[in-house]
C-alpha positions in Angstrom: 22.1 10.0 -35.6 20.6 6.6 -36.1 17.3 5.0 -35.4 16.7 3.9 -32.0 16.0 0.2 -30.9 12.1 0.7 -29.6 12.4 1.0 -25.9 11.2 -1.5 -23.1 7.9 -0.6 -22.2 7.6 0.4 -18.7 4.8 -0.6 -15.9 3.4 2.6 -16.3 2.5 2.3 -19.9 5.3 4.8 -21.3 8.9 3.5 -22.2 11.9 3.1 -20.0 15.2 4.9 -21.5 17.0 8.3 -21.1 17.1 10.7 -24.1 18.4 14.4 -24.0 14.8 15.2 -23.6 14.9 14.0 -19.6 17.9 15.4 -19.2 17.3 18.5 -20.9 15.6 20.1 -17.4 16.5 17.2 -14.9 20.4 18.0 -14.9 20.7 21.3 -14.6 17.6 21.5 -12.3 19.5 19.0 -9.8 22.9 20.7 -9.9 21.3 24.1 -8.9 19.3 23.0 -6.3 21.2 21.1 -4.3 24.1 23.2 -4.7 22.4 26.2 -3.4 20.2 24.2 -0.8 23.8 23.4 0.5 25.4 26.8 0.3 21.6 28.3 2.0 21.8 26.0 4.4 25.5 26.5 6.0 25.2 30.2 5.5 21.9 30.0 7.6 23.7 28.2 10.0 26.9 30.1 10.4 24.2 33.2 10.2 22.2 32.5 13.2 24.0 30.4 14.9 21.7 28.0 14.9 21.3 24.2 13.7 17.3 23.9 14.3 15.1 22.3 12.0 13.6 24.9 10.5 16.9 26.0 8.8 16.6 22.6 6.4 13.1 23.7 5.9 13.7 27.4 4.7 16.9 26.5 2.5 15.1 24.1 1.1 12.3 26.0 0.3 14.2 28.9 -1.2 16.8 26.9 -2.9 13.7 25.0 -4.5 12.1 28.3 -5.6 14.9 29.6 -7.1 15.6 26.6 -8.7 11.8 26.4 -10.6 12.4 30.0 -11.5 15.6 29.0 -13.5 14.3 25.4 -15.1 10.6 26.4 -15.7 11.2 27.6 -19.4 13.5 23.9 -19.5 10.6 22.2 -18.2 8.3 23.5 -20.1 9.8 22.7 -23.3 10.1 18.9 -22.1 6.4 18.2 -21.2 5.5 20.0 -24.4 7.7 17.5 -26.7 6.8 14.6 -24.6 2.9 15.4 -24.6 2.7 16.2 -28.5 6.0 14.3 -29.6 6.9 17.2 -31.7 10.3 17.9 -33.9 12.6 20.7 -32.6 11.4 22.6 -35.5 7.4 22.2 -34.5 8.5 23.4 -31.0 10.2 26.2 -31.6 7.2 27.7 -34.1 5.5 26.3 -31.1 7.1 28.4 -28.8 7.3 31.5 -31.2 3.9 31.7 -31.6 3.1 31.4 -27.6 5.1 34.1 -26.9 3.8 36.3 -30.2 0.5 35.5 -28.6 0.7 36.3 -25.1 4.7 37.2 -24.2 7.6 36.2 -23.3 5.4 35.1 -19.5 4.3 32.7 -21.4 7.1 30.1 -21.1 6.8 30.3 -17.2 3.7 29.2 -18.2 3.2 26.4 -15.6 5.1 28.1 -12.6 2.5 28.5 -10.1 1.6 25.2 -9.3 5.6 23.8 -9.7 5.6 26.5 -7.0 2.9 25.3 -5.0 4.3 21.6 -5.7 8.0 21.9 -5.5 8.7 24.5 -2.7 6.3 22.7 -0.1 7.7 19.5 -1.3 11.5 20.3 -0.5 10.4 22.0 2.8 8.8 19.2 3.9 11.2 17.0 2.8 14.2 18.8 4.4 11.9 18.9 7.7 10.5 15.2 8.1 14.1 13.5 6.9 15.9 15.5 10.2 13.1 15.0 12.2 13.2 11.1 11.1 16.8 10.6 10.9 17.9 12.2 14.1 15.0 9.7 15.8 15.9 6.8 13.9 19.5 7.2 15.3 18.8 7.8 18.8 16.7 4.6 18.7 19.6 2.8 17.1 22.1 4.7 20.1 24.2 6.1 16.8 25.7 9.6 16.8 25.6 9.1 13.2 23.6 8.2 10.4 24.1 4.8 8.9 23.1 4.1 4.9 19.6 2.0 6.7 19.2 5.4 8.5 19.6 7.8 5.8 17.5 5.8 3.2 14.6 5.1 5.9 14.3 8.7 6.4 14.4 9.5 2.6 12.4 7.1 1.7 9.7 8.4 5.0 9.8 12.0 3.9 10.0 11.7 0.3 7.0 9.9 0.7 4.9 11.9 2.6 5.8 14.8 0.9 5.2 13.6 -2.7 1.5 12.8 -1.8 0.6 15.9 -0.4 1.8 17.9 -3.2 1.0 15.7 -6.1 -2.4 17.2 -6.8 0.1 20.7 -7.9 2.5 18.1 -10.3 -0.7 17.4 -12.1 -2.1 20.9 -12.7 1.2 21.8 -13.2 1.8 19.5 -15.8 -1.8 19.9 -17.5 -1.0 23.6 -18.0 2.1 23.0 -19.4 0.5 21.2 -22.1 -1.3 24.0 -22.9 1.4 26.0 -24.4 0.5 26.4 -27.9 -3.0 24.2 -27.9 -5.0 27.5 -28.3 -3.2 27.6 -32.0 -4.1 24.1 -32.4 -7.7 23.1 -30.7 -9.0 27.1 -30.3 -11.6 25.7 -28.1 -9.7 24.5 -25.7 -8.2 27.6 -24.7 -11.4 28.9 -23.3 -11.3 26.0 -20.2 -9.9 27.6 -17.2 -6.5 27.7 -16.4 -5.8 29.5 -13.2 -4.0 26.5 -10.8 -7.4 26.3 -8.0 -10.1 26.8 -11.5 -8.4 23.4 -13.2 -8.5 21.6 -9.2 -12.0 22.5 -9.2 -12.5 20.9 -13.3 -9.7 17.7 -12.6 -11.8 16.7 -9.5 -15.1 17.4 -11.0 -14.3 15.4 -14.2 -12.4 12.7 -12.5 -12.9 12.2 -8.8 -10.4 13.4 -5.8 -8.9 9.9 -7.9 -7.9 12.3 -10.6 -5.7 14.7 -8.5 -3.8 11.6 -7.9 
């Protein structure tokens, strides 16, 4: 492969471009969630007989856990390479030495708090976006969503849910880091890392700012 142009840096101080790195968990993480979210979902349906809000809700929340399950070794990898820009070669010694260290558990290292992030998340965001939608068209006298109507609600629940879980993408993401740091910097792998232990340290060192 050649050499890359340098990338457009981004507002967000990193660089705007897709590499197999991003879609190295992304794709395969989208394709099974919403493809189960959609088989949970009419099988919940045709199950109970029901169409009531909180079947979005549940399918979403257990097509999101299984989902994390699957990815989280995926995910993993990605932060790592992105934190420490290592080779392929300095990941998987990496890697090998994580799981010589403390198992193969170790690559779901991070899963908790995806947990406590993701599956609230996709409940929530199943939940609010019927909720909204099915208000936004009986304001508008539609028996069916418009494009306006479908992206308000998105846009409404997405929103709502992404700021009441994005403390979680933060620990998650800090312990993710972690995976192989104890070879590198030995002291750091005497801070805490249970999910509500490294709340407690984010907020003390940075402010309820810093879960954000």
């Amino acid at each position: 492969m050649g050499i890359l142009p340098k990338p457009p840096a981004s507002p967000w101080g990193g660089h705007t471009y897709l590499s197999p790195r991003h879609l190295l968990g992304s794709v395969p993480a989208t394709v099974i969630y919403f493809t189960t979210y959609d088989q949970l979902r009419d099988y919940l349906r045709a199950r109970t007989g029901s169409r009531g809000h909180h079947i979005p809700l549940l399918a979403g929340a257990l097509a999101r856990l299984g989902a994390v399950t699957v990815i989280s070794p995926l995910e993993l990898i990605r932060t790592k390479m992105q934190s420490r820009q290592l080779s392929y070669r300095e990941l998987g010694v990496c890697i090998q030495l994580a799981v010589a260290q403390d198992g193969w558990l170790s690559l779901w290292r991070g899963w908790g708090p995806t947990v406590l992030r993701d599956v609230p998340f996709s409940a929530l965001y199943w939940f609010n976006y019927e909720l909204v939608r099915e208000w936004l068209c009986r304001q508008a006298r539609r028996d069916e969503a418009t494009f306006m109507i479908s992206f308000t609600s998105g846009a409404i629940s997405g929103t709502v849910a992404a700021v009441l879980t994005l403390p979680f993408d933060v620990v998650k993401t800090q312990r993710q880091i972690e995976l192989g740091d104890g070879e590198v910097h030995p002291v750091a792998a005497s801070k805490p890392s249970s999910t509500w232990l490294l709340l407690r340290r984010i907020r003390a060192e940075s402010g309820t700012r810093g879960l954000f």
